[in-house]
N, C-alpha and C positions, 0 to 999 in steps of 0.2 A: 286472477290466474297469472301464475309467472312461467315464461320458457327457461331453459336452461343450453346454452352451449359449452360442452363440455370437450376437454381433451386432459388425457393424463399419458405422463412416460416416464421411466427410470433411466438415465441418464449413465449407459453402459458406453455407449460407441455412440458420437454424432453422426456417423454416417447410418446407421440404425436409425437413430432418433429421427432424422430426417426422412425415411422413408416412413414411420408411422406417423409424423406430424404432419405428411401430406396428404393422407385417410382421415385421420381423427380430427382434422380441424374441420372437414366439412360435416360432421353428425352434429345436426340440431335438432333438439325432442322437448317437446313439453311432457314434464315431469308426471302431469296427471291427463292429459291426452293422448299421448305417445305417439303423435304424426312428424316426420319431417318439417324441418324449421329451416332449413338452408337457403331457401326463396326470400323467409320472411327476414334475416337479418342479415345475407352477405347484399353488399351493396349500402346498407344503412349507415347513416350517423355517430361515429361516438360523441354521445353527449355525457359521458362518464366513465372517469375508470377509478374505481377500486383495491386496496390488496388487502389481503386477507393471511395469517399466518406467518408474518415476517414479523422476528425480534429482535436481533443483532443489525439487521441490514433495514435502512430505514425505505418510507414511501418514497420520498425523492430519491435515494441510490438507486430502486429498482426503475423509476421513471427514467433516469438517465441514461439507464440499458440499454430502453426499448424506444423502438419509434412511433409507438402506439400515443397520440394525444387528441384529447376533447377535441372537434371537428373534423377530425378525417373519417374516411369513407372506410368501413370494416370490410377487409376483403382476405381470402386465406392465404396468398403471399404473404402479407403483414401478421397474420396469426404466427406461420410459421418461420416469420424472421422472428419476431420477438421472441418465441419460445426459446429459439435455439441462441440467442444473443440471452437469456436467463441460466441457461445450462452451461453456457458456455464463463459468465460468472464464477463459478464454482461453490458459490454457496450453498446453493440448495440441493438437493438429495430429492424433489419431486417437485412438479408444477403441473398446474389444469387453470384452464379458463373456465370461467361460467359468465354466461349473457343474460341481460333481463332488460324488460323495456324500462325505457325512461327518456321522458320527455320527446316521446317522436323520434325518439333516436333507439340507441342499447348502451345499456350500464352496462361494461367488461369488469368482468373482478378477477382480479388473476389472485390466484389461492396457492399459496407457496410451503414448502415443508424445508425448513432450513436444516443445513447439519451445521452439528453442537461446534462452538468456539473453544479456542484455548485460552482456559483461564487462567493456566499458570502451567510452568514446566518445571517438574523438580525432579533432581536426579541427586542416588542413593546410593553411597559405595565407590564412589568414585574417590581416589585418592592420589594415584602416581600423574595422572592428568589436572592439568586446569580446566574447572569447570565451567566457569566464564565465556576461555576461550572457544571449550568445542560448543557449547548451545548457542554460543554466536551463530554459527555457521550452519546448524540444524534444519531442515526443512519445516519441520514442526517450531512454531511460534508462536508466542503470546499475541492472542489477538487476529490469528488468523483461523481456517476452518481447520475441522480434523480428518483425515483420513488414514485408511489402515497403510496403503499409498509412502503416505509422508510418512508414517509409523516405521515403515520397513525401510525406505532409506534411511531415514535419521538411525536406525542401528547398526545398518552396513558403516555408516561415516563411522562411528562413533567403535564400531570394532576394530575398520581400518586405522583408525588413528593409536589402538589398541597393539595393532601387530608394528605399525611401525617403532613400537617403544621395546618390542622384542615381547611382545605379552601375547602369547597365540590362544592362550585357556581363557580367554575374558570370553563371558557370557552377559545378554541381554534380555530382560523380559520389561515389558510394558505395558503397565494397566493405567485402566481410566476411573473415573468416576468423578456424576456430577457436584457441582459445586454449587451452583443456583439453578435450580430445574427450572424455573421458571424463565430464567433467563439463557436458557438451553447453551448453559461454556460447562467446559468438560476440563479436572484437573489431571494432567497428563505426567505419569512416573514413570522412568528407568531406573530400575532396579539391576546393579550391577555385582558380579562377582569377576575380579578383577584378573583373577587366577595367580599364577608366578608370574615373574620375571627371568627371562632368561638371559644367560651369561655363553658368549662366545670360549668354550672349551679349547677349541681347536682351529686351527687355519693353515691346512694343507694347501701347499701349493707345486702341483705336479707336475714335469717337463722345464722346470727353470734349471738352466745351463750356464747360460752367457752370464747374467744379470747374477748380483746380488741377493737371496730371497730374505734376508732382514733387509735389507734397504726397500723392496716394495713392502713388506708388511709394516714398516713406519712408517710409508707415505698412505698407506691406508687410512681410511677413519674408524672403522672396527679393530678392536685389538683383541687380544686373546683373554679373559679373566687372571688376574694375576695381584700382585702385594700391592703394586701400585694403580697398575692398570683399571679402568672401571668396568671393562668387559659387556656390557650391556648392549645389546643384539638391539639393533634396527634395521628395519627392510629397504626403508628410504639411502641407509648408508651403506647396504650393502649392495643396492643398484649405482651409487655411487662408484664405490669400490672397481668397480667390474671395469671404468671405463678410464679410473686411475689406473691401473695395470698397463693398461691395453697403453695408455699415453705417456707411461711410463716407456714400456718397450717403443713408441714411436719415438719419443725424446732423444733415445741410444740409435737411431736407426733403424731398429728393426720394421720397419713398416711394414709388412705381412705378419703380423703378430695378429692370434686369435686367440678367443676363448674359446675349447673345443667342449670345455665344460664348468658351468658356475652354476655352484647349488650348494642348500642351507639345508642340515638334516635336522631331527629334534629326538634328542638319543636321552638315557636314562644315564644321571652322572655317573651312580654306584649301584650295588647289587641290591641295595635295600630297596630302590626305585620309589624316593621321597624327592627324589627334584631333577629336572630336568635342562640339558644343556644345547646348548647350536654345537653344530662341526661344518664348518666350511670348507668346501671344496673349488679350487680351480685348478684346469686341468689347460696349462698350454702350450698352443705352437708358438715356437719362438721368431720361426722363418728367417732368411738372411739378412745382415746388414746392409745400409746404405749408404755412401756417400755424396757428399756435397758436389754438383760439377754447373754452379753459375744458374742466372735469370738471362731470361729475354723479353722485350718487350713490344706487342704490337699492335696495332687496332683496327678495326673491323670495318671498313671502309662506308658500308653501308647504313650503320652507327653516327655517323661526324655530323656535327650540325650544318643542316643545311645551306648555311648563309655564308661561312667561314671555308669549310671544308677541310677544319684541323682540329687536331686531338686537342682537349681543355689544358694539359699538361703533356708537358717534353719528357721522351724517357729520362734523362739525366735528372729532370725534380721529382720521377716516381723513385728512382732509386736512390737518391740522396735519404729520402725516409724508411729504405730496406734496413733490416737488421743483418741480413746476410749483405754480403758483397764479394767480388770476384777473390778479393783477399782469403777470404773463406773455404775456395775450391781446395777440394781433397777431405775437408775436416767433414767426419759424422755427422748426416742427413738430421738436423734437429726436426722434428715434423711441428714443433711447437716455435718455433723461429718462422717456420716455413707461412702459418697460420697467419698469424701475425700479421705478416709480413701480406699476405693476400686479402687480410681484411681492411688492412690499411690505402689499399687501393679505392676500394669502395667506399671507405672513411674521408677520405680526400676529397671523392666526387662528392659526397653527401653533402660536405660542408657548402659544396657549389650550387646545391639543390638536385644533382644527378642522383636522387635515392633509386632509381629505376637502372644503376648501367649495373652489368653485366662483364663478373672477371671470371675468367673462361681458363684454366689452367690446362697445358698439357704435358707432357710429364714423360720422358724420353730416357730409358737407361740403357748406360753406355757399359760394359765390360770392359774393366780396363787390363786389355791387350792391345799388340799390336794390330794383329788382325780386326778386331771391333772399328778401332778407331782412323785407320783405312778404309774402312767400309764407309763410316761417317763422312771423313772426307769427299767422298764422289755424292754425296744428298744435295737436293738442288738448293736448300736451305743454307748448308755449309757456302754452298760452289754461289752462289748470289751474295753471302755477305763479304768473302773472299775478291770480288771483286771491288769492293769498297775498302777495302782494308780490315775487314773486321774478322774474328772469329768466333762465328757463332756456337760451335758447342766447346768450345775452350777447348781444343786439340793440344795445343801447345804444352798447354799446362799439363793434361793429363800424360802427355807422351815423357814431360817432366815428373813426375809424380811416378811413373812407373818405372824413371832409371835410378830415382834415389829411394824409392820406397818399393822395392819390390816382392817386398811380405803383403803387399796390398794388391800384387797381381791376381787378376780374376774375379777381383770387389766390382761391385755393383754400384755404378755412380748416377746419380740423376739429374737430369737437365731439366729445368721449368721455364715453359715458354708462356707467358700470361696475354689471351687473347682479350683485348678488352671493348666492347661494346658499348658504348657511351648512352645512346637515346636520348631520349626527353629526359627534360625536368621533372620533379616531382613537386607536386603542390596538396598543404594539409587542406583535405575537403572539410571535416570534421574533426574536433576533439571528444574523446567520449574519456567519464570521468566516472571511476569503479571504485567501490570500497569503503565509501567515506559516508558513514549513519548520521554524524554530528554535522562534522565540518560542511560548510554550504557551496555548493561548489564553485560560485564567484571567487570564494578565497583561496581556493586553487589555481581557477583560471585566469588572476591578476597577477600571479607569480610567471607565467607560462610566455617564454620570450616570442613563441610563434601561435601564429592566430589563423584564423582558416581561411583560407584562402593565401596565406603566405606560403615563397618557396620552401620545401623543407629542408633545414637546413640540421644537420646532426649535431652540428657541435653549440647551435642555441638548445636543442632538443635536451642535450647534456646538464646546459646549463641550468637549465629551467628546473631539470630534476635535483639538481643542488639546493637553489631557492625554496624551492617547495619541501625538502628532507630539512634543510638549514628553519625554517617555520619553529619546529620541535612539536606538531603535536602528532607527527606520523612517524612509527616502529619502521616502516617500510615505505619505499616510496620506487616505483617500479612505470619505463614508459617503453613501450612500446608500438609500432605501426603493423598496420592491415591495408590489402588493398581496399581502394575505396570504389566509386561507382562505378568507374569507369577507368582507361586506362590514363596515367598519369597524375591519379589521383591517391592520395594516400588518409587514412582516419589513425591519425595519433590517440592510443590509448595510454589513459594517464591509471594506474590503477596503486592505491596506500592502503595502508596498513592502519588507521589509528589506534593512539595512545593515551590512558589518561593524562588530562592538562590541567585537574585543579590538583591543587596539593595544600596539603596544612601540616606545615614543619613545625619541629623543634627541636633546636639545636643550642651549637654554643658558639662564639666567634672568638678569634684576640689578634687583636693588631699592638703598632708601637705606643697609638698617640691613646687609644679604646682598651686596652689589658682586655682581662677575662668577660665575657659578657653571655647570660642566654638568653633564647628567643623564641615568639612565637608566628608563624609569621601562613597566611592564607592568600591563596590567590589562585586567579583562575585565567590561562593563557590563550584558553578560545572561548571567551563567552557566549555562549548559543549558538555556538561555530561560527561566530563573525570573525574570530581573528581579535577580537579585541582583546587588552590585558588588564585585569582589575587585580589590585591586591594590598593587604596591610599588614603592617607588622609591628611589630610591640618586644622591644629589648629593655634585656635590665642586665645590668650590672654594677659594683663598686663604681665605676669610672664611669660608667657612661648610660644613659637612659634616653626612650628615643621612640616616640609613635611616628609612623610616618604609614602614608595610605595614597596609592596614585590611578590612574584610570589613563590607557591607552586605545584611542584609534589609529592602527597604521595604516589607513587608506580613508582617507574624507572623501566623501564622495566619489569614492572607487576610482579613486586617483592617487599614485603612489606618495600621496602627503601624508605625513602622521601628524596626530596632536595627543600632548600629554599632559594631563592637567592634575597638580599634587597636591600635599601638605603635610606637613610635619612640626614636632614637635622635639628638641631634644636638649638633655639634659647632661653635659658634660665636662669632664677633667681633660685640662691641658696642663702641659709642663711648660714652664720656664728656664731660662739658664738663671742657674744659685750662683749666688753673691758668696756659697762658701767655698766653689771654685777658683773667683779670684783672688782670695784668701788664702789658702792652704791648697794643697794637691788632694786634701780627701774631698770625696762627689758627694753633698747631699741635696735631696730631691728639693724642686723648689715646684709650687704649681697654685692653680685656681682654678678654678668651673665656672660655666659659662650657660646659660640660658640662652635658647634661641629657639622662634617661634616664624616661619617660614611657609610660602608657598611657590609655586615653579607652575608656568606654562611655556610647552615649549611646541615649538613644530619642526616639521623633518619631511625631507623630499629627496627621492632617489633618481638620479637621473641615468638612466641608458642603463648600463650592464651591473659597472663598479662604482658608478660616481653617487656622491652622495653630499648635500648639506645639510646643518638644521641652526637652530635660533631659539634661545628656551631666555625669559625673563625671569627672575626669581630674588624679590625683593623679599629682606631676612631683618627680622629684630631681635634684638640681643644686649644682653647684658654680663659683666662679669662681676662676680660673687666669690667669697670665703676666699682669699688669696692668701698662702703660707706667707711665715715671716721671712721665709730668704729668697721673694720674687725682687727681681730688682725694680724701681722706680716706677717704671711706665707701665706696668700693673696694678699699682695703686692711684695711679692717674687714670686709667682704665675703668679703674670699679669707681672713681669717684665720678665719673660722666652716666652711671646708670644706665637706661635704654638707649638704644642708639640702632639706626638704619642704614642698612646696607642694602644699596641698589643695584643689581647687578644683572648683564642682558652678554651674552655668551652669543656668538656665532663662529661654527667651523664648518670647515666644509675636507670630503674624507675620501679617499679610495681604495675596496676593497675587495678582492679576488681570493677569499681563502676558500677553501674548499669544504670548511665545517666548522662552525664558530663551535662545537662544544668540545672537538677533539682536535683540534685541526692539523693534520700532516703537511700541508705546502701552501701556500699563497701567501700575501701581502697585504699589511693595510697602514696606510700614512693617512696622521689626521692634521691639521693646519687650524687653529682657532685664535679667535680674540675676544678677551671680556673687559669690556667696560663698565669698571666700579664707579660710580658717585661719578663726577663732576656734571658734565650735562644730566646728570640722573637725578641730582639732589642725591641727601643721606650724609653719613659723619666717614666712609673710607673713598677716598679719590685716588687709582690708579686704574691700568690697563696693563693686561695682563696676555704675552702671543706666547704662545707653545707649537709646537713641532714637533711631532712620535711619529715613530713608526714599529710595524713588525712582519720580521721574516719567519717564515718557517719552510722547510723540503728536510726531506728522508732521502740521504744517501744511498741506502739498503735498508731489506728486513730481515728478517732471521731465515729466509730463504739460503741467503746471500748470493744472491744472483741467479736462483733457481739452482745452486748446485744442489739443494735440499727439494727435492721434488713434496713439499707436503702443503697441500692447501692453507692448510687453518694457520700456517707461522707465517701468510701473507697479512694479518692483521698484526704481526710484531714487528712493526715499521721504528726503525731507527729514526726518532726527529731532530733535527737543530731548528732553536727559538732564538730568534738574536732580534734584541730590543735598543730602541734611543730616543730619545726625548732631547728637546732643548726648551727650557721656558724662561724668558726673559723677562722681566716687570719694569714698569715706567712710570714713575708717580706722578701726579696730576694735581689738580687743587680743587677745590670746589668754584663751584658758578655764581652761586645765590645767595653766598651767606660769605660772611671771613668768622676763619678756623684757628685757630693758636695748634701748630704742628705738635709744639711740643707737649700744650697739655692732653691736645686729642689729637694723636697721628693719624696724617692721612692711610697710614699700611699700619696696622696693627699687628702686635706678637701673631697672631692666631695666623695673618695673611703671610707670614713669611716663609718662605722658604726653606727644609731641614731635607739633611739624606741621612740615612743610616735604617738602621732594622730590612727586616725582609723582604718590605715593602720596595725597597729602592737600593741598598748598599749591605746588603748582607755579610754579617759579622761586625758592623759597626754601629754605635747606636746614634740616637740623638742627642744630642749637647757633648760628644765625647769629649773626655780632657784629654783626648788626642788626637783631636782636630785643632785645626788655628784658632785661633780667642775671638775671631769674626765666625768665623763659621758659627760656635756653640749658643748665637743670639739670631740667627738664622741670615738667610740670604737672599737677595732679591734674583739673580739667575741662578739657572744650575740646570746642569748637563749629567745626564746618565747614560748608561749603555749595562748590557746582560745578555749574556748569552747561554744559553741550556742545552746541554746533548742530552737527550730522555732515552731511556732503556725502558722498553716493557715488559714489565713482568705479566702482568695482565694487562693488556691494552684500555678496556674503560674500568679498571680501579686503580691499580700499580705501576709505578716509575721507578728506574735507579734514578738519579739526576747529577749529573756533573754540570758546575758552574761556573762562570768568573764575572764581576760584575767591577763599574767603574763609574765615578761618581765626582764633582767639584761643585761647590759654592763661590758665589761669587757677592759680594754685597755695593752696596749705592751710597756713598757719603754721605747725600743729601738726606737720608735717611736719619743720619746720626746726629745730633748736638753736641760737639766736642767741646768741653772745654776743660779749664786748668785740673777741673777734680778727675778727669780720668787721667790713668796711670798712662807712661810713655810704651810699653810693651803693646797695651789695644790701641791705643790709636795706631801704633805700627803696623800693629796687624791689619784694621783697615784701609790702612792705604795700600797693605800689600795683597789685597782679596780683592781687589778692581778688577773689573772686569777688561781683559787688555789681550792684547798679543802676546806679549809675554806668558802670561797667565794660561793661555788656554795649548797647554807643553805636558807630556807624560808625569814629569816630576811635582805638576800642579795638583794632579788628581789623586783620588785614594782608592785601594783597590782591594777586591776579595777574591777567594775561591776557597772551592769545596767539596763538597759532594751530599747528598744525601736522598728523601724519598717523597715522591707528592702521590698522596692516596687519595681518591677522588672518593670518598663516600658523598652522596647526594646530600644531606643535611649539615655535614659538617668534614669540608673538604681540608685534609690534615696538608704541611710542610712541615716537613723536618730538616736540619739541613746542621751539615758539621760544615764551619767558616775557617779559614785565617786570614787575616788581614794583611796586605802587602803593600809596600809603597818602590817606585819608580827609583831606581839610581843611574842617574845621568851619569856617572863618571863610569861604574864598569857596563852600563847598558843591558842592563838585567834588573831583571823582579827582584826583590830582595822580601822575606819574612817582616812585618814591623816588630823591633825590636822590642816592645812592652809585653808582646805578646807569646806567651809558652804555650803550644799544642795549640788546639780546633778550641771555637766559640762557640755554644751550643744555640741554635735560631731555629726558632718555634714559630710557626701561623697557623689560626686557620681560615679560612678562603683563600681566595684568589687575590691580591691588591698588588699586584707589581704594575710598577708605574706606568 
């Protein structure tokens, strides 16, 4: 004989659900006697539970629900917590228990009816959209449950995303069918018809008097369909729009400027009624201008920190950071200065941890007559600061203002008096971290200069979101704060955007010393969202051939240490100075290639905000091969040493505040290193090697030019200056362990010396020129550079103008050279006259370019082009002068990045 304790419900309303699961848990019937069973098993044993019916969702998920387990006493509270912690799941579409004895106790089987899973999402017809992006963001997903529910939002998302492209006719329908019945997942279709697209016909704009109406209609982001124009209607830009206007007319004064009316019609273009167009309307008040008439400043008594009983800041350092100032009084009320100018109060405190004060504006207009400003006079505000000397609504001035400008009698002036309320500190309670599928969120929250429980401070908050956008694997990187528990407390939300981080290129390169090359090249810059970087690459070319493959951790043990562990293979042509130079004035090429087979570990540590050093070892073996007939000497003493070991251990240390290492408009970074070849190393090259760089970059202006062009989007056409310099000095050393014959195996070898010229460093001039000194074209052991770049954007991440000038000297080491009776009197002159000296380091010493031309950033294969001339210093008239060899521009080709 078995009982049976049953309960079943459909899962409409838990509050429903709840009133029948506290009925139907108490019916217990034997199946074939049909008496009451409530007596016989509430109160008893579980000595088993069961489930029955579950495919997708395993026995242990559903255990972990409920608080139903073998030994506890079955009582109908725990019946009806469990049910409704089942329903509340969302997997299942129906559930019952049933009871049966076992072992002195009752066997619970809870008997479940699952709804079907999503096997797969495919969407049909979609075209003008990315489809990627919108099922990202879909309610309905692989792998979770279905309902009609998620059905019908995910096509409201998916239409709205529709109208904001200007597409109002898109239609959506949505079938299912199974895929493995057995395994109850259901394959889910939208089937799209996408309709037109529509095109902005028209852009009425109704009651404009004062203002311009082409100047708002180009500071719009809608434009009208036209030759050039792309016309194409979105809802997102024309909520936009509405509020450009409105801040346009604030800009000029006008601060009672309204829309009395903003609306988008959808009219038939022609009489055939084959296509469809937008007509925009705004209809508005202009209301009167205003002008400028001074700030005041004062604080709220009640506010002061307790202990002190003074403001955190004096008026005189709030208004040092005003954009306005009393010099201003009379000029048109900017409301966009005014902004600014108010949130930088807040700004100030914030960085103090004050994210909670409160700036309280009040806002007092004067007419400027005589009689207004009489009236003001007698205010007890005026008559209080009057006794100190001060005038607080600028009387004077306005009284002036109205004898020399009296076209401006009756204008409407505004006075702001900012009351400020200081309070508590704020402190981050929590960080909450949105967005991110891949990336693990420790690799966010190692970037993040403030932790919880620290004061919040704005201007780390800034920074952090730099670090984390500067990363590269997030399109968006977005932070904002909420209050938190209680008062004082604040929950910083960090919320990105990701971006794919592996990539598999190919492309092509060409440098000075490398010519033409292509390549393939794979790598992945967040592997499994740790942040780490794995990648390899494989170049071929005439000149140069070259595996190399490396593996990065930037955080060991979730400490800002990086380690980076490589190796490489590469196969390449170098040039030498030709022995047909010293010979005759005609150049021909002199060279040999070089085998070298390499590995590098290095580490790295950031300290504090900007600071930073690292340490990489990277011992190299090498040989050189096939050397032309017109190499001079010491490359065939070169190739006659065969393999040969270079030991070399690198430390610098670096400081860097840029704002974006992939674009970057303003910051700084100087870097300071030393490498130590051979001697304490062992290996065949002994010197030590210190360098010096740095780089500037700030944008003067953008193509606003100073917001006289009120239009958004020319805020990203930022004017940059790049100004670069380097100095690298070399020191030859000898070996430790072994004795070396310099001459027939130099401790600095061709390869290790020092050249300028090409794009890489001296743009328009190359290397070995036969119009450089006779030292220079055999290389150098120091050299100093400098470049500097004003960039024009034509498109900010593809397109540059680039105007250049760039400046460059070699300097060489005696001890480097063997002189004897066979060299001619002219080189050896030259190298005594290429020392490195005081003398030497004078305008007239160095050599120099300028130009102009274009850096196009395609991702695979980032182009330089650049027209040169080459110039040299005249001491006598104190002027640049053309170098005389030289007729017209030098044509200079790259591509990457490789400037020094």
């Amino acid at each position: 004989m078995s009982s049976l304790l049953k309960f079943f419900n459909r899962p409409v309303h838990l509050v429903r659900f709840a009133a029948l699961a506290s009925i139907a848990s108490a019916i217990f019937f034997f199946a074939d006697s049909g008496y009451s069973a409530a007596d016989r098993f509430l109160g008893k044993e579980i000595t088993r539970i069961d489930f029955e019916g579950n495919v997708n969702v395993s026995d242990r998920d559903i255990l972990d629900t409920i608080t139903m387990r073998p030994g506890l006493t079955l009582t109908r509270d725990l019946i009806n917590g469990d049910l409704k912690a089942i329903f509340a799941q969302g997997s299942f579409s129906n559930a019952r228990m049933e009871g049966e004895d076992y072992k002195d106790g009752v066997n619970v089987i809870i008997i479940v009816e699952e709804r079907p899973r999503v096997a797969e999402v495919k969407v049909k017809g979609m075209h003008k959209l990315q489809e990627a992006e919108i099922t990202e963001t879909l309610p309905i997903r692989v792998g979770e449950t279905w309902s009609e529910n998620k059905a019908a939002r995910s096509v409201q998302m998916i239409l709205a995303s529709y109208r904001e492209e200007g597409m109002f006719n898109a239609a959506i329908k949505v079938t299912t069918e199974p895929k493995k019945k057995k395994e109850n997942q259901l394959v889910v279709t939208f089937r799209i018809d996408e309709g037109e697209e529509m095109k902005v016909s028209k852009i009425n704009l109704i009651g404009v008097k004062v203002l311009d109406p082409e100047m708002l209609r180009s500071a719009m982001e809608l434009e009208e369909d036209g030759f050039i124009a792309d016309g194409k209607f979105k809802e997102e830009l024309f909520e936009k729009d509405k509020e450009t206007i409105l801040e346009i007319y604030r800009t000029h004064g006008y601060l009672d400027a309204e829309l009395l009316t903003a609306r988008y019609d959808i009219r038939w273009k022609n009489k055939k009624k084959d296509k469809r167009v937008v007509v925009i309307t705004y209809k508005i008040s202009e209301g009167d201008q205003y002008f400028f008439n001074g700030y005041s400043v004062e604080w709220d008594a009640r506010f002061l920190n307790t202990e002190t009983g003074k403001p955190l800041f004096t008026e005189s350092q709030i208004d040092f950071h005003f954009e306005y100032s009393n010099f201003d009084i009379g000029g048109v009320f900017n409301n966009a200065k005014y902004q600014k100018d108010r949130s930088y109060i807040n700004y100030l405190y914030s960085q103090k941890g004050y994210i909670l004060t409160r700036v309280i504006p009040e806002r007092t207009e004067i007419a400027l007559t005589e009689e207004a400003i009489a009236e003001k006079e007698k205010t007890e505000e005026q008559v209080e600061a009057a006794k100190s000397g001060k005038d607080f609504y600028n009387l004077k001035k306005l009284r002036k203002i109205l004898a020399e400008k009296p076209e401006l009698a009756g204008k409407k002036f505004v006075h702001v008096h900012f009351r400020i309320a200081e309070g508590d500190k704020g402190y981050v309670e929590n960080i909450i971290i949105k967005g991110n599928k891949k990336t693990l969120d420790k690799v966010i929250r190692r970037e993040l200069l403030v932790k919880s429980g620290d004061l919040f401070n704005a201007d780390l908050v800034q920074k952090s979101r730099e670090r984390i956008f500067n990363l590269g694997y997030f399109k968006n990187v977005n932070l904002d704060y909420r209050p938190g528990s209680s008062e004082g407390l604040m929950n910083l939300i960090v919320e990105v955007e990701e971006q794919p981080t592996g990539t598999i290129s190919l492309g092509g390169g060409y440098g000075t010393q490398t010519g033409f090359s292509i390549f393939a090249e794979v790598s992945e810059n967040n592997l499994n969202g740790t942040g780490q970087n794995i990648s390899s690459r494989v170049e071929f070319g005439p000149l140069r051939t070259s595996l190399q493959a490396s593996w990065t951790e930037p955080w060991i043990f979730d400490r800002p240490w990086s380690l980076t562990v490589g190796g490489s293979f590469i196969h390449y042509r170098l040039y030498a100075p030709s022995l047909a130079s010293s010979i005759n004035s005609h150049y021909e090429t002199a060279y040999y290639y070089k085998d070298a087979v390499g590995y590098q570990i290095g580490v790295g540590h950031r300290i504090g905000l900007h600071w930073g050093h690292y340490h990489r070892f990277s011992p190299e073996y090498s040989r050189a091969v096939n050397p032309s007939s017109l190499v001079p000497d010491s490359v065939f003493l070169l190739v006659e040493q065969d393999w040969q070991v270079k030991n070399r251990i690198v430390n610098g240390i670096y400081y860097d505040n840029r704002d974006n290492y992939f674009n970057t408009t303003q910051g700084f970074r100087t870097d300071l290193s030393m490498e130590l070849i051979g001697s304490i190393l062992a290996g065949d090259d002994h010197y030590n090697r210190y360098t010096l760089s740095g780089q500037a970059y700030w944008w003067p202006f953008d193509y606003t030019f100073f917001n006289a062009i009120r239009f958004n989007m020319l805020r990203r056409w930022r004017i940059v200056f790049e100004h670069r310099a380097s100095m690298t000095l070399t020191q030859m050393t000898s070996p430790v362990y072994k004795s070396q014959d310099p001459e027939e195996n130099p401790y600095v070898e061709l390869e290790d010396k020092l050249f300028l010229g090409g794009y890489e460093s001296l743009r328009g001039w190359n290397y070995y020129d036969i119009y450089y000194p006779r030292a220079w074209q055999d290389g150098g052991a120091h050299r100093f550079t400098y470049g500097t770049e004003l960039r024009l954007p034509v498109e900010p991440s593809l397109l540059w103008i680039v105007f250049f000038a760039d400046a460059g000297a070699l300097y060489v080491d005696p001890d480097m050279y063997f002189l004897d009776d066979s060299y001619d009197e002219e080189y050896v002159t030259s190298i005594n006259n290429s020392q490195l000296s005081m003398k030497n380091v004078s305008m007239d010493y160095f050599r120099y370019s300028y130009g102009f031309g274009f850096r196009l950033q395609i991702p695979i294969m980032p182009l330089r082009i650049y027209l040169a001339k080459r110039a040299l210093w005249d001491r006598n008239q104190l002027k640049f002068i053309d170098h005389p060899s030289q007729e017209g521009y030098e044509f200079v080709f790259g591509i990457g990045d490789k400037r020094f």
